[in-house]
PANU-842933 format. One record per residue (C-alpha): residue number from 0; x, y, z. Coordinates in nm, 3 decimals, padded with zeros to 5 digits, m for minus. Each point is the difference from the previous one (the first is absolute). Layout:
<atoms>
ATOM   num      east     north        up
ATOM   NUM         X         Y         Z
...
</atoms>
This chain:
<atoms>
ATOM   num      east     north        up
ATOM     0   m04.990   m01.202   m01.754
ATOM     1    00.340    00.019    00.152
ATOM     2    00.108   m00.314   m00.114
ATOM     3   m00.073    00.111   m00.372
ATOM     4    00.194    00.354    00.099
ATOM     5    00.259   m00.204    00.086
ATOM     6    00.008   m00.213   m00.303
ATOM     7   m00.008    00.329   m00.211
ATOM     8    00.230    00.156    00.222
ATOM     9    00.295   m00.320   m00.046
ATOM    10    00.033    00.058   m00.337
ATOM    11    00.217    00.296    00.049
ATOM    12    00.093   m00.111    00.345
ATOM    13    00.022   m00.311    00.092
ATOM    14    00.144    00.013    00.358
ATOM    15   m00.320    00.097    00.135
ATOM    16   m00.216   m00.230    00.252
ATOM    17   m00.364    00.009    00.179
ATOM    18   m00.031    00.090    00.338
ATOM    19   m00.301   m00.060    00.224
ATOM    20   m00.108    00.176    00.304
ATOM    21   m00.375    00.002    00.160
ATOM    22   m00.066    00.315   m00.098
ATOM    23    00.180    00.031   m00.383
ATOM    24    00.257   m00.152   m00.254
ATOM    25    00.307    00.145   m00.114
ATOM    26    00.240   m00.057   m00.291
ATOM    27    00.327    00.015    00.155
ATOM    28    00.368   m00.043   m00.112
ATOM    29    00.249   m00.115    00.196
ATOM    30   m00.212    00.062    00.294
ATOM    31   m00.088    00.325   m00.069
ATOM    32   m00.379    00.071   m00.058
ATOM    33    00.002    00.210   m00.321
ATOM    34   m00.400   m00.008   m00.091
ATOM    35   m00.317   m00.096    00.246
ATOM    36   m00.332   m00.149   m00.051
ATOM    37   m00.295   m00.003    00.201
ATOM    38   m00.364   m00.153   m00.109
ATOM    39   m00.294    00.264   m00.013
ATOM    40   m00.377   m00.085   m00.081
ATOM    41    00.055   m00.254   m00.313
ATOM    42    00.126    00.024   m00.264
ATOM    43    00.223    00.271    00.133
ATOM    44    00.290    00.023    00.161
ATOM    45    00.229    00.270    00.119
ATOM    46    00.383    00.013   m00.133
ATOM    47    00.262    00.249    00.134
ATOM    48    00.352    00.083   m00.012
ATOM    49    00.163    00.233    00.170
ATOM    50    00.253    00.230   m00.233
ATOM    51    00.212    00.359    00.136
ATOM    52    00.228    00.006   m00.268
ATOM    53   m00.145    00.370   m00.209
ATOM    54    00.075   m00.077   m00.376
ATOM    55   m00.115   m00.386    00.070
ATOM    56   m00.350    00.142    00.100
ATOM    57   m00.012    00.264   m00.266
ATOM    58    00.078   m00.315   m00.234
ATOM    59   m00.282   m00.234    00.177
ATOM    60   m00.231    00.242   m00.017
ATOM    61    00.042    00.097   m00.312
ATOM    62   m00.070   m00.363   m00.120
ATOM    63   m00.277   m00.104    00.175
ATOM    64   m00.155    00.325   m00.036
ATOM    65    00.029   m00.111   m00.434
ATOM    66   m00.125   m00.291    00.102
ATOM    67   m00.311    00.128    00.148
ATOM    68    00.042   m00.169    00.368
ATOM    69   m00.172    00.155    00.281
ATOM    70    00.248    00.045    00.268
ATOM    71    00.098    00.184    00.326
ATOM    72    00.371    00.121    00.081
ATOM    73    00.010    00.113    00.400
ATOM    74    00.211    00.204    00.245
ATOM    75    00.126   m00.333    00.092
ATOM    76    00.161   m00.064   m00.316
ATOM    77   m00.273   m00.284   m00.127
ATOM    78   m00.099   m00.096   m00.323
ATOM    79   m00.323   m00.149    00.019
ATOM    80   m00.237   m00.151   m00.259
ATOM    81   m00.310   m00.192    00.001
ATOM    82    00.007   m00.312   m00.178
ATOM    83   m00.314   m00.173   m00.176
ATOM    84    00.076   m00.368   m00.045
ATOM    85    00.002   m00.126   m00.338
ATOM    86    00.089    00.337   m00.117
ATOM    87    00.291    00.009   m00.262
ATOM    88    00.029    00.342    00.006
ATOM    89    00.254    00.038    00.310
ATOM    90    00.263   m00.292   m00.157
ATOM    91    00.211    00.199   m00.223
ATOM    92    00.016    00.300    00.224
ATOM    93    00.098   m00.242    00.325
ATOM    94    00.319   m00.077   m00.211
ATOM    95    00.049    00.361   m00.112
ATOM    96    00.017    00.104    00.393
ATOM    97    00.238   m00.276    00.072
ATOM    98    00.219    00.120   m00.247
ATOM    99   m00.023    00.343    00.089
ATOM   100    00.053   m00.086    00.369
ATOM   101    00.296   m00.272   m00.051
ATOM   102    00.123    00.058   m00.357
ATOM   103    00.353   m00.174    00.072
ATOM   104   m00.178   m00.312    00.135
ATOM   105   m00.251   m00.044   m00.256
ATOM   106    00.058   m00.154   m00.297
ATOM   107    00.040    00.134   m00.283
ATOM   108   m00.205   m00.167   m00.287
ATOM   109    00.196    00.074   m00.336
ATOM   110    00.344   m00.090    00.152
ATOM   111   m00.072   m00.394    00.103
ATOM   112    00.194   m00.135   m00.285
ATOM   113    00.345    00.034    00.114
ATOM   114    00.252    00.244   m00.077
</atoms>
């Protein structure tokens, strides 16, 4: 699951790598961790992010809530979702965040073709 996350994730940003721990994965990026992973009863798994920035969360929200996702948002600042594997439902809205989140490193679809 966090390998295709990743895939999904490196089309708009494609500086990001796996990292594994014993106890979860992360996407990171330039060896920051930027979104977690940890395995639940199958086919589930847990993915978080952690996000303080106000209009960002209004923004995430916002989208996943159109998107129908169940989700949690914390004191601590977390994002978290519970994934069901083999579920396309969560692709789309992965890249959405990530823009949202790091919308001068992501890139941008319609301008590819030079300038």
């Amino acid at each position: 699951t966090a390998k295709k996350v990743l895939n999904v994730l490196a089309e708009v940003d494609g500086n990001l790598t796996l990292r594994f721990t014993q106890s979860y994965i992360t996407i990171a990026k330039q060896g920051k961790n930027l979104y977690y992973f940890a395995m639940r009863a199958k086919p589930r798994s847990l993915f978080w992010f952690k996000e303080k920035d106000d209009e960002r969360i209004e923004k995430i929200k916002a989208l996943i809530d159109k998107d129908n996702i169940f989700y949690t948002y914390n004191k601590y600042n977390d994002f978290v979702i519970t994934i069901v594997e083999n579920s396309s439902q969560y692709i789309n809205a992965f890249q959405e965040i990530h823009k949202i989140r790091f919308p001068k490193e992501s890139v941008n679809q319609e301008n590819t073709h030079g300038h």
